[in-house]
N, C-alpha and C positions, 0 to 999 in steps of 0.2 A: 208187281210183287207176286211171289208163288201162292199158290195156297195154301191154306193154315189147315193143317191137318192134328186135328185133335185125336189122341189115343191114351190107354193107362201108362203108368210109366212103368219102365223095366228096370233092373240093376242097372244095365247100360247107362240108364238116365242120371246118376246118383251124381257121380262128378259135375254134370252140366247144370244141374238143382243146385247143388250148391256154391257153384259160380256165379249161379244168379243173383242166387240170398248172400254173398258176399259181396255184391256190388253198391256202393256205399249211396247209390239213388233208391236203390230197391229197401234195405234194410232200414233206413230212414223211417219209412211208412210202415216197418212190422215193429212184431216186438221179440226180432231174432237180435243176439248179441254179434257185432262182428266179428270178421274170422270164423265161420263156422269148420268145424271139419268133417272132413268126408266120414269119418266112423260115425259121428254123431248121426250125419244126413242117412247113411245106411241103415242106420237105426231106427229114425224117423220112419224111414219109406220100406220098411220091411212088412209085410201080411200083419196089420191087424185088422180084429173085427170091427167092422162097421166101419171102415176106413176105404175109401178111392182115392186113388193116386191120378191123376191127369194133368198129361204136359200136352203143348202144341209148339207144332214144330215145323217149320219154314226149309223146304229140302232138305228134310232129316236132321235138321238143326234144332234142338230145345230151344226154344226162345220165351215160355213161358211154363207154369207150374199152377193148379189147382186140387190140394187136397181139401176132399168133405168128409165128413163124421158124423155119421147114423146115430145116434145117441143111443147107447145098449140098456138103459134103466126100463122099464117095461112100461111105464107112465107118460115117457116123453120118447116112448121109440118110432114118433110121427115126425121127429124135430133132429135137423142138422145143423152144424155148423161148417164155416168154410174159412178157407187162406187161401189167397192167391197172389203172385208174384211174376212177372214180367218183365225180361232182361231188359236196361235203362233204352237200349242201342234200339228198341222194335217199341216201344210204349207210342202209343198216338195210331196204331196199324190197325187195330181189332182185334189184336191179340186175346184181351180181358175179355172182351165181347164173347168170341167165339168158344171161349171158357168159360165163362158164366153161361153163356144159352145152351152148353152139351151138358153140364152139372144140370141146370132145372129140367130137361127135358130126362137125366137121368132121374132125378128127382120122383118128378112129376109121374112116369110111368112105370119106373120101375125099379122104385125101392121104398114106393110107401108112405115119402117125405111129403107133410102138410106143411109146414113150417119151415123158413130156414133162415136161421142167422149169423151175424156178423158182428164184428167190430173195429171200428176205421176209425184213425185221428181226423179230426175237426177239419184239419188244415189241407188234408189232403183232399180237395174238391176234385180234383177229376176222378176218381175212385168214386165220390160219392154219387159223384154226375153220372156214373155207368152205372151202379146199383140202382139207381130210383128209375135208369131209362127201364131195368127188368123188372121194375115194382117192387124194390125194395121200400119199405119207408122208415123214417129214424121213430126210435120207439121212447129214447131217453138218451142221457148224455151222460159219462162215467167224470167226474171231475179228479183231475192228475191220474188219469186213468194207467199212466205208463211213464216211464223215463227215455227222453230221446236227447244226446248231447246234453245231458248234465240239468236238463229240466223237464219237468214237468210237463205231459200234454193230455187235454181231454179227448175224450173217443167218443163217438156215436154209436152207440147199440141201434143195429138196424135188423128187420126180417121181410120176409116174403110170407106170407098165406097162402096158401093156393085155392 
């Protein structure tokens, strides 16, 4: 396999972000609606504050998506939250990996972040299996935290400390 070259994302990226997030493995595990469309993802991934965009990308190919969020409240501006998403075709690679460890290592030196959290359905254990390998740990459980196919599923509230 190439290497995984992680960078922020450009406009360029907008179409292949949301290719990803309409692939019906991937969306499963968020809580994106299907069908998303491109204006909306433009929308999403345009300049806000406190907001990174990072995709990684296998010979210039997106094959995965890491947005984090600096929290702008002046109380909690040590605390981020994260989404990350992983075309179905490269999941098992290191893809998540290698997006998770350039976010903390962002994190970590240079934006401030003590804190960073998440939230993952129950069910999806290898997500979770990758978070606790970075030192995530579950903090609490959301009961029906979301709808997936017409029911109900709980989620893990998980963070990192540093």
């Amino acid at each position: 396999m190439s290497e995984i070259v992680i960078r922020h994302a450009e406009p360029k990226d907008y179409d292949a972000i949301r290719q990803i997030h309409a692939q019906p493995e991937v969306y499963h595990n968020t809580l994106q609606v299907p069908h998303p469309s491109l204006e909306m993802w433009q929308a999403r991934l345009t300049e806000q504050a406190g907001v990174k965009q990072l995709v990684a990308c296998i010979d210039d190919i997106v094959v995965g998506h890491l947005s984090i969020q600096v929290t702008q409240r002046p109380r909690r501006s040590h605390v981020a939250d994260f989404g990350i998403c992983v075309d179905a075709r490269w999941h098992n690679r290191g893809i998540a990996s290698a997006l998770i460890h350039t976010m903390i290592d962002m994190c970590d030196n240079w934006l401030r972040v003590e804190r960073i959290e998440l939230t993952v359905f129950v069910d999806n254990e290898p997500a979770v299996a990758v978070y606790k390998k970075y030192g995530f740990e579950i903090e609490g459980t959301g009961k029906k935290y979301g709808l997936r196919n017409g029911e109900y599923v709980d989620a893990y509230f998980m963070a990192r400390v540093k």
